[in-house]
C-alpha positions in Angstrom: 17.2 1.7 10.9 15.0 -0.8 12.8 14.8 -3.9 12.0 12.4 -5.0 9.0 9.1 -5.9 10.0 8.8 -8.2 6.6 10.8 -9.5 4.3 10.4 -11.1 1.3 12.6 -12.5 -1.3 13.8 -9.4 -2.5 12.3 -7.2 -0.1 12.4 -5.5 2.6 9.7 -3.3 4.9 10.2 -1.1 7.8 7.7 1.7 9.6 8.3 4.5 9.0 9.9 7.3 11.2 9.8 11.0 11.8 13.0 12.0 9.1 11.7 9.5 6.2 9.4 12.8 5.1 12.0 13.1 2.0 11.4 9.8 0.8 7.7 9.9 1.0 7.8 13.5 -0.7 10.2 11.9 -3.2 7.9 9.4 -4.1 4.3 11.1 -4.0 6.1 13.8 -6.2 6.4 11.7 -9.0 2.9 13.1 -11.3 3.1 9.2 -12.8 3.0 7.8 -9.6 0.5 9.9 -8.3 -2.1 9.3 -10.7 -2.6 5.9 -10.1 -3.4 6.6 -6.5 -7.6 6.3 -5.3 -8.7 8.6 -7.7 -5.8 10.2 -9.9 -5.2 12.6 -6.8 -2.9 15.7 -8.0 1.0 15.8 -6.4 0.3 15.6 -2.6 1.7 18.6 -0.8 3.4 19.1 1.9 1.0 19.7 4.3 -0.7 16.4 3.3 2.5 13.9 3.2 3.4 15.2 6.6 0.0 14.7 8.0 0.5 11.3 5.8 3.8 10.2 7.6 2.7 11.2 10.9 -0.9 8.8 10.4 1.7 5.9 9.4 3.7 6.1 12.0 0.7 6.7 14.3 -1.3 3.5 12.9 1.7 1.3 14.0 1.7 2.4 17.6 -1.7 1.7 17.5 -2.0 -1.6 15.8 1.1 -3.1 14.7 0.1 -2.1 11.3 0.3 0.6 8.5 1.7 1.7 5.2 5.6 0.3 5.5 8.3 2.1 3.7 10.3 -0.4 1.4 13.9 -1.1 0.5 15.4 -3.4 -2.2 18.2 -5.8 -0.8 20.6 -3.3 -2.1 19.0 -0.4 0.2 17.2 1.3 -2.6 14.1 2.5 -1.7 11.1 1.3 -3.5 8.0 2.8 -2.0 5.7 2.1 0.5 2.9 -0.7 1.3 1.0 -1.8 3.9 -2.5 -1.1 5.9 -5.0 1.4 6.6 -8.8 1.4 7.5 -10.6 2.7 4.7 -12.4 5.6 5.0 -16.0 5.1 3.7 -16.3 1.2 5.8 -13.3 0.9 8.4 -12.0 -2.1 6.8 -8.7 -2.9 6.5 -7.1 -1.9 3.1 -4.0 -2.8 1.4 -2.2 -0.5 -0.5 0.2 0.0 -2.2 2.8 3.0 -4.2 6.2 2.2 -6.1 8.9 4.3 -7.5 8.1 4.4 -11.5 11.9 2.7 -11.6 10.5 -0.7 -10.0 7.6 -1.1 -11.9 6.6 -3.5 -14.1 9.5 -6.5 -12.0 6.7 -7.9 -9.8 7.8 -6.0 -6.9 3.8 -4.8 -6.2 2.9 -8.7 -6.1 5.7 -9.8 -4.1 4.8 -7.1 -1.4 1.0 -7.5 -1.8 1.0 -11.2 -1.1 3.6 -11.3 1.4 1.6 -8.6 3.3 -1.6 -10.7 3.0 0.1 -13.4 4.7 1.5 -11.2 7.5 -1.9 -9.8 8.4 -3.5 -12.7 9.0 -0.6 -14.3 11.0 -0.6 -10.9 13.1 -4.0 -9.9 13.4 -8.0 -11.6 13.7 -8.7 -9.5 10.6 -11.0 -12.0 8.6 -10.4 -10.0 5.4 -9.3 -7.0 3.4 -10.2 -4.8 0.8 -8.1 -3.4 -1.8 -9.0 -0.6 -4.7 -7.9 0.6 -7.8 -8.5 3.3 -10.2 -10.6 1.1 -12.7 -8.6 2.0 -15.8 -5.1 1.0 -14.2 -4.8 -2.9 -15.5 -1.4 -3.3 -13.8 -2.5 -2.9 -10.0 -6.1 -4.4 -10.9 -3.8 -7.6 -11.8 -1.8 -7.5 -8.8 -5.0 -7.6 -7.0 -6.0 -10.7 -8.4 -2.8 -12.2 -8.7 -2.5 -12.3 -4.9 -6.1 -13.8 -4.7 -8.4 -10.7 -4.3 -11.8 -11.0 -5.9 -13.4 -8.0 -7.6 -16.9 -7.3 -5.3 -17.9 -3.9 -7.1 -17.5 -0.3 -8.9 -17.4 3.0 -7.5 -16.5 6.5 -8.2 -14.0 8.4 -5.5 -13.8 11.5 -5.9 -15.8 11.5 -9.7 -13.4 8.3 -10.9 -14.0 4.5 -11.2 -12.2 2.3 -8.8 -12.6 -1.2 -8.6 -12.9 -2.9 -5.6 -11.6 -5.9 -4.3 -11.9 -8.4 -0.8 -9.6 -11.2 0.2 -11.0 -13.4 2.8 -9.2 -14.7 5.4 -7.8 -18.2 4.1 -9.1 -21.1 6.2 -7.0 -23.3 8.2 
């Protein structure tokens, strides 16, 4: 494996490469994890994780950026987080997916903030978005733990998200 392109505490995140497809299918297969994604999605299937992985891996040639896969100090992998442009506005959107067995341990928060940090030390971006399924209280308080403010409502795909923007912090 490469070498990390963050760490945190008790973290560590990576891109992602062409024979990681069994960890993303292991993690998108999970129905619980799945339904807190944009808007309750169904299981992904293969088609779409593969076209998934290969927009990953093709957003960090591009920009340095993407959804990272992540490992736990002990190697365990935890899920993914990281960048994309969101469809609907081209901003830059941080998201975020962990494996139901590191939930609830502040793992989301730790990666959230840590990835807010390394945007703006990486990029000129002077803010991000961030969504969640309006109903899901656990992601909507990482999103405000790491400093996001809520800016609006809106259905995708027939369900309420929440939105949320983090402004570049001034120097």
């Amino acid at each position: 494996m490469t070498d990390p392109v963050l760490t945190t505490e008790r973290l560590r995140l990576y891109p992602w490469e062409e024979d990681d497809f069994p960890l993303l299918a292991e993690l998108h297969g999970d129905p619980e994890v799945q339904h807190f994604l944009e808007a309750g999605e169904p299981i992904w299937d293969e088609a779409i994780l593969r076209d998934k992985l290969a927009r990953f891996r093709a957003d960090y040639a591009a920009y340095g950026w993407s959804k990272f896969k992540i490992f736990d100090m002990q190697g365990r992998f935890v899920g993914r987080a990281g960048f994309g442009l969101h469809g609907d506005t081209d901003e830059l959107e941080l998201g975020y997916s962990l494996k139901r067995d590191f939930w609830g341990q502040g793992y989301a928060t730790e990666v959230a903030g840590a990835l807010l940090q390394w945007i703006y030390r990486t990029t000129s971006r002077d803010h991000v978005i961030g969504f969640a399924v309006a109903d899901h209280k656990a992601s909507r308080r990482v999103l405000e733990k790491v400093g996001m403010k809520l800016t609006d409502a809106r259905d995708l795909n027939g369900i309420p998200n929440a939105f949320y923007r983090h402004d570049r912090p001034r120097s």
